[in-house]
C-alpha positions in Angstrom: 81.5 209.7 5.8 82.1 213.3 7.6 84.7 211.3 10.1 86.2 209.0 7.0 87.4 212.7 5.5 88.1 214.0 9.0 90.6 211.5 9.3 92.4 211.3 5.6 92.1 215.6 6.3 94.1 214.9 9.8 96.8 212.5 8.6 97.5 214.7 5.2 97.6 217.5 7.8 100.3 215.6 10.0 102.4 213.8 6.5 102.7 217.5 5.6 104.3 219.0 9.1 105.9 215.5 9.3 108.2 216.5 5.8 108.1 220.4 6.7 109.9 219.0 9.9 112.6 216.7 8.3 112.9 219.0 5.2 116.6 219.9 4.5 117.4 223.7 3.6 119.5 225.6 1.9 120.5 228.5 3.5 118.7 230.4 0.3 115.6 228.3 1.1 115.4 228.5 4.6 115.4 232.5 4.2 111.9 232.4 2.3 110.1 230.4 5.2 109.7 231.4 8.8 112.4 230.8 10.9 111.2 228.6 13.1 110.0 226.0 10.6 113.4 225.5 9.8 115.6 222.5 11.4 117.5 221.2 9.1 119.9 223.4 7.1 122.6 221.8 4.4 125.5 224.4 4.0 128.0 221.8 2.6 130.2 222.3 -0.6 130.0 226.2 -0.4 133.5 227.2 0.0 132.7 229.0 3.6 135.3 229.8 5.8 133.2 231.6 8.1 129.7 230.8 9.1 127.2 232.8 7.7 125.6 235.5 9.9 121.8 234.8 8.1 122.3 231.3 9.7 122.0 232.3 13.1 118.1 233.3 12.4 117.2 229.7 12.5 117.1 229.4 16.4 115.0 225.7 16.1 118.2 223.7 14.2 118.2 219.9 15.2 120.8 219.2 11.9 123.7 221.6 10.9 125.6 220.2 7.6 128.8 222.1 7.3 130.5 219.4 5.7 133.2 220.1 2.4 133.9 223.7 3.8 137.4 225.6 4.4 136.1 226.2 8.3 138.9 226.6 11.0 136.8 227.5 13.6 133.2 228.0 14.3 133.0 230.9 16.4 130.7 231.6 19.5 127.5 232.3 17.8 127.0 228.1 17.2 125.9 228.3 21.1 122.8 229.9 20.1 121.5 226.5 18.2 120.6 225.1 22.1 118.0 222.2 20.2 121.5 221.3 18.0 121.3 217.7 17.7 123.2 216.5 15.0 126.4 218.5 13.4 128.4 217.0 10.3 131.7 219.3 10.5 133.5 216.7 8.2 135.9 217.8 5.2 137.2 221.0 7.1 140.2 222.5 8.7 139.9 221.9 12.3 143.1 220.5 13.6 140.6 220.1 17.1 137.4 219.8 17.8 135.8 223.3 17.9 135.8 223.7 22.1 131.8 225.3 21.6 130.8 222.2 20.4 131.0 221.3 23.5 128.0 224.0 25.2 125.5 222.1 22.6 124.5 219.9 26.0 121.6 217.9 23.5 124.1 217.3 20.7 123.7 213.1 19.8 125.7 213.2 16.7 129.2 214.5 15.5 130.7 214.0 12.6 134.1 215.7 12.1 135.8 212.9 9.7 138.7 213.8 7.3 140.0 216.9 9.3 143.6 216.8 10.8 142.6 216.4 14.4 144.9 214.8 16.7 143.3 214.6 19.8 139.7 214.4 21.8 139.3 217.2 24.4 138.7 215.9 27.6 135.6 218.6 27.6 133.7 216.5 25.6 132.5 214.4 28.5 129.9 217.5 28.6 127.9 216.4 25.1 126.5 213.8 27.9 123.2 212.8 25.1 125.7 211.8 22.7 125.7 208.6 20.8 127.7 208.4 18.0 131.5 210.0 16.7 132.7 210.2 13.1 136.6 210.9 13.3 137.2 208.7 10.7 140.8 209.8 8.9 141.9 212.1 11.9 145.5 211.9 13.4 143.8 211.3 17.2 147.0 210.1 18.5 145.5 210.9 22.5 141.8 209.7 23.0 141.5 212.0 26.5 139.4 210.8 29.4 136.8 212.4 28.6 134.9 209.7 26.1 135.3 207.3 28.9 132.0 209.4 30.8 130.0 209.3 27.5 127.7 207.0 29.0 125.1 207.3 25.8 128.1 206.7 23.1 127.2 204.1 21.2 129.6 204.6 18.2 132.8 205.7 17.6 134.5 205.5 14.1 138.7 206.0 14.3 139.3 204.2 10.9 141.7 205.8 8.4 144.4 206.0 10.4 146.5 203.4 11.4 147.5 201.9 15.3 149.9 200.5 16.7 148.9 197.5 19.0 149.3 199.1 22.5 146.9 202.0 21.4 144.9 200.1 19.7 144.2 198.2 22.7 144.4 200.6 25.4 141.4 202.1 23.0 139.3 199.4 23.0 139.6 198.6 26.6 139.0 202.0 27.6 135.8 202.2 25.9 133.9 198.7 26.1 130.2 199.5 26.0 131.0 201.4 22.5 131.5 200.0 19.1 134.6 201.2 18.1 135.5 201.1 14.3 139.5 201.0 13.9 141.7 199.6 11.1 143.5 196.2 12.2 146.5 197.5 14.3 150.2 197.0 12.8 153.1 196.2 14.8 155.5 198.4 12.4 153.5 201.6 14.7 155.4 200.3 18.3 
């Protein structure tokens, strides 16, 4: 009987770090708990143009939400989030990918749709852990070289914006291990 509530005390235990460590903050929230109990924060739909400083207390972030934001840049400070795993930078300004995006070496997931970006940065061969892209409704009008070393992409989204058939293809054939997702291309774009 001891071990029977031994082992519903140990699994309560464990459901209760298990949503502590998938629970998703506000930046209000986050400020009541201890730092470091905090990897998920959701600062989307706040009207930010600038990133908070109180952000940068929460050292252990795997998931940034900065989604439906005015943000132009993101400034240096980001480089401090080292576990970053997942960012959602979609909805902005950025007419490029932020270039210290590209020091978060364990980042797996971008998502930067509906911005105005036009091209890839051949310096994001460096996010080497990541698997999936969201560009969906960007301008990319020059894919770079650097996708091409991306050996862990698994996704990349391009849709919203129409091709022409030579790009389309020269896409596609420069990055065949990936599942790319691309509106049909139209011969009016050659």
């Amino acid at each position: 009987m001891k071990s029977l509530f031994g082992s519903i005390f140990l699994c309560l235990s464990l459901y209760g770090f298990s949503q502590q460590a998938t629970r998703i903050y506000s930046l209000d929230e986050a400020l009541l708990v201890s730092p470091d109990s905090v990897y998920s924060i959701d600062l989307s739909r706040k009207k930010l143009s600038a990133l908070p400083s109180e952000l940068f207390r929460f050292r252990s972030l795997k998931t940034l939400n900065l989604s439906k934001n005015k943000l132009s840049s993101l400034g240096d400070s980001l480089s401090l989030f080292t576990q970053l795993e997942s960012i959602n930078i979609s909805s902005n300004k950025f007419e490029a990918l932020p270039s210290i995006l590209f020091k978060l070496d364990r980042l797996r997931y971008l998502f930067a749709s509906k911005n105005d970006i036009t091209s890839i940065q051949n310096e994001i061969q460096y996010l080497s852990l990541l698997k999936e892209i969201d560009l969906y409704d960007n301008p990319i009008a020059d894919i770079g070289t650097g996708l091409q070393q991306l050996k862990e992409l698994e996704k990349l989204d391009l849709q919203g914006v129409m091709y022409g058939p030579s790009f389309h293809k020269f896409i596609l054939t420069s990055l065949p291990h990936v599942q790319v997702k691309m509106d049909p291309p139209c011969s009016c774009m050659e």
